[in-house]
DRENMARVO-981489 format. One record per residue (C-alpha): x, y, z; residue number from 1; residue in three letters. Coordinates in nm, 4 decimals, padded with zeros to 6 digits. Example, Ala and Ser with C-alpha at 12.3 -4.5 7.8 and 13.67 -1.06 7.14 Angstrom:
residues 2
(rec (01.2300,-00.4500,00.7800),1,'Ala')
(rec (01.3670,-00.1060,00.7140),2,'Ser')
This chain:
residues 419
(rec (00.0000,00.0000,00.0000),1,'Unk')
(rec (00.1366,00.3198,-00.1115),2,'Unk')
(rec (00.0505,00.6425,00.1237),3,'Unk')
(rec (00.0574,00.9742,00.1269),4,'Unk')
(rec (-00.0154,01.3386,00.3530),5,'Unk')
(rec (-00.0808,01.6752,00.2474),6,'Unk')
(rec (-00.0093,01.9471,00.5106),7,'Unk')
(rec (-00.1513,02.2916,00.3904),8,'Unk')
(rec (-00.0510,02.6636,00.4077),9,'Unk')
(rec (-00.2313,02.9315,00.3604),10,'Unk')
(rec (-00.5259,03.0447,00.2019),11,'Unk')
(rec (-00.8663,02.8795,00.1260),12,'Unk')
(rec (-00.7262,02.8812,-00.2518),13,'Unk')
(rec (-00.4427,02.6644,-00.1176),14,'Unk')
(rec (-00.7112,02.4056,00.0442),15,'Unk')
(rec (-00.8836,02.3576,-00.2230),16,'Unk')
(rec (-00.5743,02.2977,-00.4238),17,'Unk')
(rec (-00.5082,02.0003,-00.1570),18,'Unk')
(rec (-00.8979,01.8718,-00.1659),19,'Unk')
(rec (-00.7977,01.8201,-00.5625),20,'Unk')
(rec (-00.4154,01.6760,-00.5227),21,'Unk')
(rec (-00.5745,01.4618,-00.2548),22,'Unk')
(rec (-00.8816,01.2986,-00.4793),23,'Unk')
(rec (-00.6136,01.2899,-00.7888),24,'Unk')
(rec (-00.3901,01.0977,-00.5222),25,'Unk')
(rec (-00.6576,00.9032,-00.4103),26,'Unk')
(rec (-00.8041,00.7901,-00.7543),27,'Unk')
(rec (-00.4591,00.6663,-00.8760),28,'Unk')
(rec (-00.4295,00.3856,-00.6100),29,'Unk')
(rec (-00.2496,00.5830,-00.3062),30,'Unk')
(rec (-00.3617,00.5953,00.0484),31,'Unk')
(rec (-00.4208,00.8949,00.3238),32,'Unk')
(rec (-00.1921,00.7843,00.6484),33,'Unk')
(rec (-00.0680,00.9495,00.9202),34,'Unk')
(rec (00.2710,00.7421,00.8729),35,'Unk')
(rec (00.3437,00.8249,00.5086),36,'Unk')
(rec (00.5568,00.7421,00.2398),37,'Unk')
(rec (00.5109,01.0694,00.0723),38,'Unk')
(rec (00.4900,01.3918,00.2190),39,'Unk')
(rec (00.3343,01.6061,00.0117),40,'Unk')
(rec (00.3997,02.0310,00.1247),41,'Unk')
(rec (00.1323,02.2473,00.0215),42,'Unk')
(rec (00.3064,02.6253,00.0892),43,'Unk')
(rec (00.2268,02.9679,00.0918),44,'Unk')
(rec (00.4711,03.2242,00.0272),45,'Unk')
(rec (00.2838,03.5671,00.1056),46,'Unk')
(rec (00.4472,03.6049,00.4587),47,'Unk')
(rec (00.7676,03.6281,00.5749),48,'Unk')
(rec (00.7170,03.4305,00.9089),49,'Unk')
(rec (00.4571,03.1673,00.7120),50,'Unk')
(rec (00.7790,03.1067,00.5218),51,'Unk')
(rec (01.0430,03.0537,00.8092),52,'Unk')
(rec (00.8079,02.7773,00.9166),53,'Unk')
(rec (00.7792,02.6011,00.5895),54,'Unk')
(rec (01.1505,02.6435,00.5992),55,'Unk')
(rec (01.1900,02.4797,00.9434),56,'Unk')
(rec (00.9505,02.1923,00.8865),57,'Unk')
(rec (01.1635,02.1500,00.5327),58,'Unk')
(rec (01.5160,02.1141,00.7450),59,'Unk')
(rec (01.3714,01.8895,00.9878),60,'Unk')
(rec (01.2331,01.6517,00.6925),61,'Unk')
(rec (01.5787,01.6331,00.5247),62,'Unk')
(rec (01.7304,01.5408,00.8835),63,'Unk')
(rec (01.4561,01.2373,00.9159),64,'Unk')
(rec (01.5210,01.1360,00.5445),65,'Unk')
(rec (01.1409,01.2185,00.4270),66,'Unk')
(rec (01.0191,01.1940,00.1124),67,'Unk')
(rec (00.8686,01.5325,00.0046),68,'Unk')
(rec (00.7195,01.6991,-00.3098),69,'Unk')
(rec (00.6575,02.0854,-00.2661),70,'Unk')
(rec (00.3732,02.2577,-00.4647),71,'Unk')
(rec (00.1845,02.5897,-00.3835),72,'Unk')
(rec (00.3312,02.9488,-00.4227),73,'Unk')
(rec (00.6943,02.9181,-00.2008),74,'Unk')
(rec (00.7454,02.6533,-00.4420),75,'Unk')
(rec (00.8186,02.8188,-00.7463),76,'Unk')
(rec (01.1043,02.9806,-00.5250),77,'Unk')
(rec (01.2940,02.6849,-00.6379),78,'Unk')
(rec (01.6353,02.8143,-00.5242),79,'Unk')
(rec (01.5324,02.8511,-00.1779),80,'Unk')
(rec (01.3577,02.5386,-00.1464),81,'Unk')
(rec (01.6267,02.3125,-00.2526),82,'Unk')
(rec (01.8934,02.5417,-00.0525),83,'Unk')
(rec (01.6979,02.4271,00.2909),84,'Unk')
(rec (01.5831,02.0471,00.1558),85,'Unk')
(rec (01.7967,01.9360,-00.1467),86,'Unk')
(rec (01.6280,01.5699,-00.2091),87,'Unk')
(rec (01.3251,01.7312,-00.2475),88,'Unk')
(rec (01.0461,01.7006,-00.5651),89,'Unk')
(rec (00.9019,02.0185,-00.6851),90,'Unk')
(rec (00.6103,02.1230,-00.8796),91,'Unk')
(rec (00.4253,02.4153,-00.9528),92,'Unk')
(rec (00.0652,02.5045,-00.8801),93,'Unk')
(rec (-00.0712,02.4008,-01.2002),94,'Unk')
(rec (00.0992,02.0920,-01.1944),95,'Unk')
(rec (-00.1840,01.8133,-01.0483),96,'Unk')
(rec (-00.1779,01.5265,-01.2834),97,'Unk')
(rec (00.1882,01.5190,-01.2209),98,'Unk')
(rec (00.1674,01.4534,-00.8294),99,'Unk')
(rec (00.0863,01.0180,-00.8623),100,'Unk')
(rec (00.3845,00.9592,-01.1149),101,'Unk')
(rec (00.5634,01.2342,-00.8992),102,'Unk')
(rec (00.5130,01.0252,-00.5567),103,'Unk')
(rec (00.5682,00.6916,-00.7442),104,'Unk')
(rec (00.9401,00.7983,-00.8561),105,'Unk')
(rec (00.9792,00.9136,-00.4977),106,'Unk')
(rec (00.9910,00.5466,-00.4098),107,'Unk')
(rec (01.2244,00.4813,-00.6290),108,'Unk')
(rec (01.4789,00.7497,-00.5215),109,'Unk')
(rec (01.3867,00.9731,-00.7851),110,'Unk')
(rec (01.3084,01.3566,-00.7401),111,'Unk')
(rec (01.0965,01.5634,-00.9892),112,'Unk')
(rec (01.0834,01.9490,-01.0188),113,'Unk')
(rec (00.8221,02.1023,-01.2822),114,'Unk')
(rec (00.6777,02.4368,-01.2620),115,'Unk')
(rec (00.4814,02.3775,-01.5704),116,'Unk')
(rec (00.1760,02.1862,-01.5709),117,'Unk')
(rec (-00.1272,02.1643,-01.7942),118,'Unk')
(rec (-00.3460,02.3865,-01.5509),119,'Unk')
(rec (-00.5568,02.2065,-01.2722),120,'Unk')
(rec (-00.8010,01.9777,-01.4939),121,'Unk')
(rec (-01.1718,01.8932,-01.4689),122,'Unk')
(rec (-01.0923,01.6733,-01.0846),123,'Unk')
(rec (-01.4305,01.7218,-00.8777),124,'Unk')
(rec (-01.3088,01.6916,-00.5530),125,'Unk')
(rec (-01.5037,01.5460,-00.2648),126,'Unk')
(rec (-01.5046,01.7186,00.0375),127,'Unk')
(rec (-01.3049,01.5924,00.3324),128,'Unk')
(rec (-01.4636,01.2802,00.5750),129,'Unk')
(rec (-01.5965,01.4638,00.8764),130,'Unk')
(rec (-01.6802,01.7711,00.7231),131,'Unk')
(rec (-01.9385,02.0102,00.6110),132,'Unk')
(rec (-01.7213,02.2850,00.4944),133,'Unk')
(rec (-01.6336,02.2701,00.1312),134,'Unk')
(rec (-01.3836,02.5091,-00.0868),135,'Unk')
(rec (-01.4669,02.5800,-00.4243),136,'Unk')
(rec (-01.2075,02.7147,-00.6697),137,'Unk')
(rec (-01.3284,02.9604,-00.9066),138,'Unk')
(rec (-01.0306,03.1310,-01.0332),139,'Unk')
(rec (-00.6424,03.1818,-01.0145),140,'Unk')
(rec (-00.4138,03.4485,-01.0628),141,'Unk')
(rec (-00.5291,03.7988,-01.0865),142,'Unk')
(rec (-00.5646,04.1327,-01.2494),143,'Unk')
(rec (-00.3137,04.3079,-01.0553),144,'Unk')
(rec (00.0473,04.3852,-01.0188),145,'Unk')
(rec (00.0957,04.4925,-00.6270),146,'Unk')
(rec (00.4604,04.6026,-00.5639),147,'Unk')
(rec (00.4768,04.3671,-00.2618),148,'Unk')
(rec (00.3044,04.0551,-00.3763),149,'Unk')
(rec (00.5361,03.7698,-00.4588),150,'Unk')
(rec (00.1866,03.4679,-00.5186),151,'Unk')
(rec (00.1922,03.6698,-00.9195),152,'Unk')
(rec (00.4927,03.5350,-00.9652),153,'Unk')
(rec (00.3384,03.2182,-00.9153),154,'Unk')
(rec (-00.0093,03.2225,-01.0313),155,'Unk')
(rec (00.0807,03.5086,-01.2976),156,'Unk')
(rec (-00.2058,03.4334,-01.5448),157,'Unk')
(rec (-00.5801,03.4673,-01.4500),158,'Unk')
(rec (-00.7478,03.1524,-01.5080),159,'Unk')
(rec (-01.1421,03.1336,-01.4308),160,'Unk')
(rec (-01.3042,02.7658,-01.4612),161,'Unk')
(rec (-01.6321,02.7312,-01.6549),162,'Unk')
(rec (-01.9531,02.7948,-01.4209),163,'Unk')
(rec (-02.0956,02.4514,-01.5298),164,'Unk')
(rec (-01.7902,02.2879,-01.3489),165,'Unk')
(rec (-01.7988,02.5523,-01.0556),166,'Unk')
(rec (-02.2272,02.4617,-01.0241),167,'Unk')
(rec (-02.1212,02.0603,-01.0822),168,'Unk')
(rec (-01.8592,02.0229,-00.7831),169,'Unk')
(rec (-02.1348,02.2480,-00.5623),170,'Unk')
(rec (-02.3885,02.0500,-00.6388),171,'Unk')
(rec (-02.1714,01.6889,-00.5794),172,'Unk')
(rec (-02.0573,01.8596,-00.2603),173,'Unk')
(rec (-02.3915,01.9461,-00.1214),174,'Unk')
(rec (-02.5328,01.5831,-00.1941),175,'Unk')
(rec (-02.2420,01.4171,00.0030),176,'Unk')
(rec (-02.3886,01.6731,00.3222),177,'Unk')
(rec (-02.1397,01.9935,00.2726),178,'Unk')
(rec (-02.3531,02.3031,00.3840),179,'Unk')
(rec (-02.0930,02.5510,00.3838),180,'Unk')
(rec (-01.9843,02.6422,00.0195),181,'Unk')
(rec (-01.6725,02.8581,00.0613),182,'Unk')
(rec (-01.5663,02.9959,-00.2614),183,'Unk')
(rec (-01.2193,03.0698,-00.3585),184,'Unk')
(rec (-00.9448,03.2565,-00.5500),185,'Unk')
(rec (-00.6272,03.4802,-00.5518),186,'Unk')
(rec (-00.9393,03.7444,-00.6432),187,'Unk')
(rec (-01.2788,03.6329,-00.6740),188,'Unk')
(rec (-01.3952,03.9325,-00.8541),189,'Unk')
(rec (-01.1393,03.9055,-01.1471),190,'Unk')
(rec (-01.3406,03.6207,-01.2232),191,'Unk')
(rec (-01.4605,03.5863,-01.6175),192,'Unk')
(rec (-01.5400,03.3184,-01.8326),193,'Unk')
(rec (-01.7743,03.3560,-02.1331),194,'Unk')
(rec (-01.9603,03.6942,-02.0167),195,'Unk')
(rec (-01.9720,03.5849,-01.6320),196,'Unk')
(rec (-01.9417,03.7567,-01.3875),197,'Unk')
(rec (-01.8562,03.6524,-00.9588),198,'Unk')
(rec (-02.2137,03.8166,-00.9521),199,'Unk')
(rec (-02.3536,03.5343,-01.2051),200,'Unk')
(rec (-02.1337,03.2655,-01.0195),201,'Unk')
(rec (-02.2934,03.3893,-00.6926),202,'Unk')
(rec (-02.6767,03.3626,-00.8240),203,'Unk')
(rec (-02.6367,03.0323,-00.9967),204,'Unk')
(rec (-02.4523,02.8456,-00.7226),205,'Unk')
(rec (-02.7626,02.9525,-00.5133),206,'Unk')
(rec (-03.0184,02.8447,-00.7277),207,'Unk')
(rec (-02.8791,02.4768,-00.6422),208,'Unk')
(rec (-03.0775,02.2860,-00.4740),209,'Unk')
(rec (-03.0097,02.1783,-00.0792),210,'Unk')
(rec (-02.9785,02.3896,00.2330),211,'Unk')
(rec (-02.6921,02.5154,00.2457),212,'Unk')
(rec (-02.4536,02.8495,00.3235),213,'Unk')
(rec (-02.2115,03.0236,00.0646),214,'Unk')
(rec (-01.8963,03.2237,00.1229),215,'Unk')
(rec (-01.7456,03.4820,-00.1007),216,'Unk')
(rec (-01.3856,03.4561,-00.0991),217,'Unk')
(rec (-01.1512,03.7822,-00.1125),218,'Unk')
(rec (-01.2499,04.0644,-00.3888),219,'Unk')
(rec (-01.0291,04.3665,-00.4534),220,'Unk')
(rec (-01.2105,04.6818,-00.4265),221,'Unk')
(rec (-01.1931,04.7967,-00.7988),222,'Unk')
(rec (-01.4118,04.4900,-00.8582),223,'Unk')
(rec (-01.6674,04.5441,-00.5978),224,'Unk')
(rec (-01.6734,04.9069,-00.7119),225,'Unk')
(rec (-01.7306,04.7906,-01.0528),226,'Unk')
(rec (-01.9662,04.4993,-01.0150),227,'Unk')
(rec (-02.1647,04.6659,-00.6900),228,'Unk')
(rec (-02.5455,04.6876,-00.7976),229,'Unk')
(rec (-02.5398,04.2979,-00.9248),230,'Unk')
(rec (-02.2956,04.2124,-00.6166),231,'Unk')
(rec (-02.5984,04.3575,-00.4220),232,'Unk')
(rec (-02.8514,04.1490,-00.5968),233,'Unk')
(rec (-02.6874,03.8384,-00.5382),234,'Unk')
(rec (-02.5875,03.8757,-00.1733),235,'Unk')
(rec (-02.9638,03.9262,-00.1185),236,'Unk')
(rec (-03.0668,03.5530,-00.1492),237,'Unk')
(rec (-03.1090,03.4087,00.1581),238,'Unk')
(rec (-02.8281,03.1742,00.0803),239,'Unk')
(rec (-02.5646,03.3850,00.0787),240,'Unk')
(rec (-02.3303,03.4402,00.4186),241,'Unk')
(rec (-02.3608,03.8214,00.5108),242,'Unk')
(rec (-02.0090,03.8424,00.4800),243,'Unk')
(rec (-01.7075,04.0238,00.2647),244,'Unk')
(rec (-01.3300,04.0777,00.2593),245,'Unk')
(rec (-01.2272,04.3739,00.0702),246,'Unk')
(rec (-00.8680,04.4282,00.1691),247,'Unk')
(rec (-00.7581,04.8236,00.1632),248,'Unk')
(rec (-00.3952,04.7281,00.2948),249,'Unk')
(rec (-00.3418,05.0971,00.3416),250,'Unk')
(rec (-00.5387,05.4057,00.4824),251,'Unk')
(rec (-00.3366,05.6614,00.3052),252,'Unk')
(rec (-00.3310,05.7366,-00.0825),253,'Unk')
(rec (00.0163,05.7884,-00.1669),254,'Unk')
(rec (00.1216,05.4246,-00.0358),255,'Unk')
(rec (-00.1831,05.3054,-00.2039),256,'Unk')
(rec (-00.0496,05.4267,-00.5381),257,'Unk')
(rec (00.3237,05.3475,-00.4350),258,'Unk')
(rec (00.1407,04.9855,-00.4134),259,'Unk')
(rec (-00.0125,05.0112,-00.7531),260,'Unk')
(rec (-00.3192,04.9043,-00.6018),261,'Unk')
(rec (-00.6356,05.0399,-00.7893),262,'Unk')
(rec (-00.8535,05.2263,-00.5824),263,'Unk')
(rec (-00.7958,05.5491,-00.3805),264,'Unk')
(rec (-00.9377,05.5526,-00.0107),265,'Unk')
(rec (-01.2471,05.7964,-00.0273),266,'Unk')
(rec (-01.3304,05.5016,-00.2746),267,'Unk')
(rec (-01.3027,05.2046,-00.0532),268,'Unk')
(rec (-01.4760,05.4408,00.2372),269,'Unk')
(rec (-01.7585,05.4835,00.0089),270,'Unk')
(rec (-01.8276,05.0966,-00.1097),271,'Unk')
(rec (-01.8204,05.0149,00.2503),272,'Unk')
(rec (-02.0670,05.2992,00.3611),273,'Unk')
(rec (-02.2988,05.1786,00.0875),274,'Unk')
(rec (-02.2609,04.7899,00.1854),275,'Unk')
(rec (-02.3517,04.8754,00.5639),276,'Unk')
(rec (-02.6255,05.0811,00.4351),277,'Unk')
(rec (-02.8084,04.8086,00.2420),278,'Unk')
(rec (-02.7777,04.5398,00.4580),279,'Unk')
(rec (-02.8071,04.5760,00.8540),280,'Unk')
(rec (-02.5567,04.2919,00.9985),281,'Unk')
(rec (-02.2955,04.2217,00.7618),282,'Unk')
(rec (-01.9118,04.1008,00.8972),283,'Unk')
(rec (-01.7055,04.3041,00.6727),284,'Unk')
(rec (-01.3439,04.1832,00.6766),285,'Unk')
(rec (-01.0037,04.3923,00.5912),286,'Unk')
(rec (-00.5933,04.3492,00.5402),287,'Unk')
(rec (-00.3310,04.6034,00.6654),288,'Unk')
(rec (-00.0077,04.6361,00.5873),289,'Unk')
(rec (00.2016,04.7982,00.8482),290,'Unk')
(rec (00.5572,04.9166,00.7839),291,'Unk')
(rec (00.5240,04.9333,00.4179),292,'Unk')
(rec (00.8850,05.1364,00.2993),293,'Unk')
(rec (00.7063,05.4271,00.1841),294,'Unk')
(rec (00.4769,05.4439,00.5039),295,'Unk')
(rec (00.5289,05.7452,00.6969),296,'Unk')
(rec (00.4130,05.8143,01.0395),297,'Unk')
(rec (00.1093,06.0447,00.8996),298,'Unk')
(rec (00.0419,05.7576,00.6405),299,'Unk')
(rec (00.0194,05.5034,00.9215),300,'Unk')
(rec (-00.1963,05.7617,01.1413),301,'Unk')
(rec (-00.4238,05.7463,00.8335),302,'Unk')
(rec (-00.4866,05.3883,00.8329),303,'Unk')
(rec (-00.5752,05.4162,01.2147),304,'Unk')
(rec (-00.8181,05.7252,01.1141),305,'Unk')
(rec (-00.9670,05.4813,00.8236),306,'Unk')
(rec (-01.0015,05.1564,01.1398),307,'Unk')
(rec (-01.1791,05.3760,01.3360),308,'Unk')
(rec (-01.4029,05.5128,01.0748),309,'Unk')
(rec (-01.5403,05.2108,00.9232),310,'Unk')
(rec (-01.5094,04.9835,01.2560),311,'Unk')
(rec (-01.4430,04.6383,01.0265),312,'Unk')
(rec (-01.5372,04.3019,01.2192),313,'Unk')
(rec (-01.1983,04.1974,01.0745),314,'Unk')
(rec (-00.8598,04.3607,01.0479),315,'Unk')
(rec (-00.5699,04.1073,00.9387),316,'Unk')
(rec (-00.2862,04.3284,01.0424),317,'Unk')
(rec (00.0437,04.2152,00.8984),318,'Unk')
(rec (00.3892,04.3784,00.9083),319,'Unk')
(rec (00.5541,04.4125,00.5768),320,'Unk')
(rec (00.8238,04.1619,00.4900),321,'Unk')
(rec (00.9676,04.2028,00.1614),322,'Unk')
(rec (00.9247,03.8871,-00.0620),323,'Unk')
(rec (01.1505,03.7815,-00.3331),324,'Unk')
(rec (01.1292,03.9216,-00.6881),325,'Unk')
(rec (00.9051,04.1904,-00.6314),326,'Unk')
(rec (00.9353,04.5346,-00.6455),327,'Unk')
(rec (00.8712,04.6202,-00.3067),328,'Unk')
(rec (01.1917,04.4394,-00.2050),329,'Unk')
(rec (01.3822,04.6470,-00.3241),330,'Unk')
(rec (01.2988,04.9573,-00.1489),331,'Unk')
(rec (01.4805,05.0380,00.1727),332,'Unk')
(rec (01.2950,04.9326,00.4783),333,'Unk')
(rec (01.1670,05.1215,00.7658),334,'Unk')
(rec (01.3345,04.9911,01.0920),335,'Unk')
(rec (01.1792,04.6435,01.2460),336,'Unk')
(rec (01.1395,04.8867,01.6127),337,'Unk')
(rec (00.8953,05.1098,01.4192),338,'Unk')
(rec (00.7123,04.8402,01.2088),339,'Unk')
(rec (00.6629,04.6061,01.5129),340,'Unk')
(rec (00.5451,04.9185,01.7262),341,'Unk')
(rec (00.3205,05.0586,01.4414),342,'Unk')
(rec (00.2029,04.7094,01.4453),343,'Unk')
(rec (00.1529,04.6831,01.7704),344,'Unk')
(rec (-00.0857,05.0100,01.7965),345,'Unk')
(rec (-00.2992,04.8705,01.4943),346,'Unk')
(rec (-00.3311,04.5501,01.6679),347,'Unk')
(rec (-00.4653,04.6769,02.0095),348,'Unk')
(rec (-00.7028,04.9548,01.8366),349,'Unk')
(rec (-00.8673,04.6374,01.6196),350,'Unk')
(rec (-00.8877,04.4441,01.9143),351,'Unk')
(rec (-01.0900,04.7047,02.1378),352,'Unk')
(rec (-01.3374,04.7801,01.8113),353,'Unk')
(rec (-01.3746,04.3849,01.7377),354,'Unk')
(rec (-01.4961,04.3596,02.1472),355,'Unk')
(rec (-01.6977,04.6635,02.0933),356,'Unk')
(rec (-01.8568,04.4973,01.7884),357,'Unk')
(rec (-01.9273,04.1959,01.9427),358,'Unk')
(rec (-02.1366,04.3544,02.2173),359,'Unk')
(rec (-02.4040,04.4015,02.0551),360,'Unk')
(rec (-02.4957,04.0787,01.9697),361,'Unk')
(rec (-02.4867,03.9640,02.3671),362,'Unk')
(rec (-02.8494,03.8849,02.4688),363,'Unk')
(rec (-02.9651,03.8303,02.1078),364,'Unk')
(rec (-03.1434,03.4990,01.9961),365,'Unk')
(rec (-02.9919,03.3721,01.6549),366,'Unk')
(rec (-02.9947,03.0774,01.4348),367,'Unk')
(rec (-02.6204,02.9235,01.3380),368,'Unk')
(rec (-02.5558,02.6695,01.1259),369,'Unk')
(rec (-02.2920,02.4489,01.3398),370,'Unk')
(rec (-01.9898,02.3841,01.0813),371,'Unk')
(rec (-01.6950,02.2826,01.2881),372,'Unk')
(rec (-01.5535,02.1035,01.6298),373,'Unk')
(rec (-01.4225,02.3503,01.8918),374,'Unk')
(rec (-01.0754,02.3398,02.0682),375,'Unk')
(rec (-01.2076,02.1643,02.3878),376,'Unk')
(rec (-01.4021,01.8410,02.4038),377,'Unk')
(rec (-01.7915,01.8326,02.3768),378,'Unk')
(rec (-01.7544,02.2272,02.2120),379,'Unk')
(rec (-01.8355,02.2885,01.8437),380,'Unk')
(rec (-01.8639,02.5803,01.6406),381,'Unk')
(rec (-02.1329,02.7424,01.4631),382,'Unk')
(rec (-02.2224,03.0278,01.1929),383,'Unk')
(rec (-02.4502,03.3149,01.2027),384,'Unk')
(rec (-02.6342,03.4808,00.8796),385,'Unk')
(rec (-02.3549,03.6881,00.9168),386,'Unk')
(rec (-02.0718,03.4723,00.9426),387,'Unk')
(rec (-02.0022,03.5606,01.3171),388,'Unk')
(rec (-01.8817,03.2769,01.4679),389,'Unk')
(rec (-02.0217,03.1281,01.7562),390,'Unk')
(rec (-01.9014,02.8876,02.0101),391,'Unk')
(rec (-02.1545,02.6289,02.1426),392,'Unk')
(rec (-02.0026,02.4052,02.4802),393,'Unk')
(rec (-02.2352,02.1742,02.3755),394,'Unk')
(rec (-02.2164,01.8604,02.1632),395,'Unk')
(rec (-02.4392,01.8650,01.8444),396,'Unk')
(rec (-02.4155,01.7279,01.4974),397,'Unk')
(rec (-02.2107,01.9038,01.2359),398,'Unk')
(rec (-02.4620,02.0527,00.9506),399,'Unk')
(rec (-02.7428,02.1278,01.2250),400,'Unk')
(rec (-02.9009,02.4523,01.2638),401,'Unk')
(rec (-02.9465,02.5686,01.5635),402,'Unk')
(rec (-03.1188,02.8758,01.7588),403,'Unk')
(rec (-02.8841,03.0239,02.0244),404,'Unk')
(rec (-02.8738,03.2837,02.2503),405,'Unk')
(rec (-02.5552,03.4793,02.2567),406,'Unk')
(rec (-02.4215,03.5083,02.6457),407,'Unk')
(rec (-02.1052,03.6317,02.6278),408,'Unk')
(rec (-01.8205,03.6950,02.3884),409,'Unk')
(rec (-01.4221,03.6556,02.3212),410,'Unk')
(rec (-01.1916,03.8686,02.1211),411,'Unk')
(rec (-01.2815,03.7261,01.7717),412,'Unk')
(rec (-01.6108,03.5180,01.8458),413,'Unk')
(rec (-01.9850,03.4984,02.0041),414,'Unk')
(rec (-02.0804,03.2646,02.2762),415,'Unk')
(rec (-02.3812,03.0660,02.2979),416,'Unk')
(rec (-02.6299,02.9066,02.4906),417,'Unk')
(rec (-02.8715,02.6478,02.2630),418,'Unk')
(rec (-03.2423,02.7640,02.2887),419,'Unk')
């Protein structure tokens, strides 16, 4: 019997890039084990720190004599992978009908590295055992060229799959009991295939039928700007989680156009007026970069000003870390004392407005669909309409719904008692 483990970085794109290596694994006579022969390293290369751990885990594997292959973005750094693990196989992101005859020459003492592949083909993946969460891909690459973002050098072409397939693997998904759709990609509203739209995708994956929850993955703001009235429509069915992550990354214009992102900030502060206006409780979710080497201290003020404006659910603050091959990198950096301090400042303001936020809900009687296990025994995990998560320390049935009453709250969730 021949066996195999994927361990994941990153992003929900990455995930569902292991739900497909795993079923192409699966379907060509290997084995899921906890002892494998194959070890097969799913990275992410957006963060500096995400990085040093692949790294680590890499070293230690070449000390025990494990048999890796590396895909996802820190692979196509192909230098610095070998430089840490030299025995290692290596292929690229679009490489998944390669990863069976990959593994198999692994046995024999054989390494691969490919950063071409044909593209990820028509594989339907079926969600994981145990599960009712299921990530749908429904694009790659993007439209952009930030100054700081190393994943275009590996997903540098957009590539959006047909809606038929995107509608197909929902519908498989929601047979086999999934009833949280999460859909992916490096920008979900760069999406386009034949006319369509992430607004069309939206509407026809809920017009399937089941009872089930979808997710909208990450969309730049010059997309939402530009797709916003049918964006509206869509998030209007019932179906759709009351939640959206529009990164801004900066408060202040001048980095934003040192960044080449698209947008200025009066625009993002207007989409996100307009979304709160139309619908009542929505989780809206940001990223911050702190420390970028153009950021001065009234820049970073501004992105404070812009936190407390629009109060977001969600900040993920991260300090700047230059990645290889971009531009960014090659700008001198602002001191690690000031980045970790602006940090720092960002970090505590989010956490008092996230508490503040969460407040409100204390006393309130909701219905949560429970989609995960908590961290302690007999706890589980549960949804709102609005993607708030909820913490039950009760045991009940992944896929339930469930009416609650929220007691109490932590930093980043909802507590509650079952009605």
């Amino acid at each position: 019997m021949k066996t195999f483990k994927i361990i994941t970085y990153g992003c929900t794109l990455n995930h569902a890039d292991s739900f497909r290596i795993r079923t192409v694994m699966l379907d060509n006579g290997w084995t899921e084990s906890d002892d494998p022969d194959i070890i097969i390293l799913n990275t992410c290369g957006v963060k500096h720190a995400t990085e040093q751990k692949i790294l680590y885990r890499l070293e230690k594997y070449h000390h025990q004599n494990k048999k890796v292959i590396v895909t996802g973005c820190l692979a196509h750094n192909v230098k610095l992978i070998l430089n840490t693990n030299p025995d290692v196989s290596i292929l690229g992101v679009r490489s998944l009908s390669l990863f069976p005859s990959t593994a198999d020459k692994m046995l024999n003492d054989e390494k691969v590295i490919s950063l071409q592949g044909k593209g990820k083909e028509n594989i339907i993946p079926s969600p994981l055992p145990g599960t009712v969460i299921h990530p749908v891909t429904l694009q790659e690459g993007c439209m952009n060229n930030c100054t700081y973002c190393f994943t275009k050098f590996a997903r540098p072409i957009l590539i959006s799959y047909p809606l038929k397939n995107i509608r197909w693997e929902v519908e498989q998904a929601v047979r086999q009991g999934v009833k949280e759709i999460q859909l992916t990609g490096q920008d979900t509203g760069a999406y386009h295939y034949d006319g369509k739209n992430v607004a069309d995708v939206l509407k026809e994956i809920c017009s399937v039928d089941g009872e089930f929850k979808v997710r909208l993955g990450m969309i730049n703001p010059e997309h939402v700007l530009r797709l916003f009235d049918n964006l509206v429509l869509s998030y209007n069915h019932e179906k759709m989680y009351k939640f959206i992550h529009v990164p801004i990354q900066s408060g202040s214009d001048d980095v934003l156009s040192h960044m080449k992102r698209r947008y200025t900030v009066e625009e993002f502060v207007s989409i996100i007026r307009k979304i709160r206006n139309i619908f009542n409780d929505i989780t809206i979710a940001t990223d911050m970069i702190v420390g970028y080497p153009t950021e001065t201290e009234s820049d970073f003020q501004k992105s404070l000003d812009v936190i407390r404006e629009l109060r977001f659910d969600i900040v993920n603050v991260s300090m700047f870390s230059p990645r290889p091959f971009t531009e960014a990198a090659k700008l001198k950096k602002l001191t690690s004392q000031v980045v970790k301090t602006r940090s720092k400042i960002m970090s505590k303001l989010v956490n008092s407005i996230t508490i503040d936020n969460n407040k409100k809900y204390i006393g309130k009687s909701l219905k949560i669909l429970i989609t995960e296990k908590g961290n302690i025994d007999r706890q589980v995990k549960g949804r709102t309409d609005s993607y708030k998560e909820v913490i039950v320390n009760q045991p009940i049935k992944l896929g339930s719904w469930v009416n609650v009453k929220i007691t109490d709250i932590t930093q980043t969730s909802l507590v509650g008692k079952v009605l």
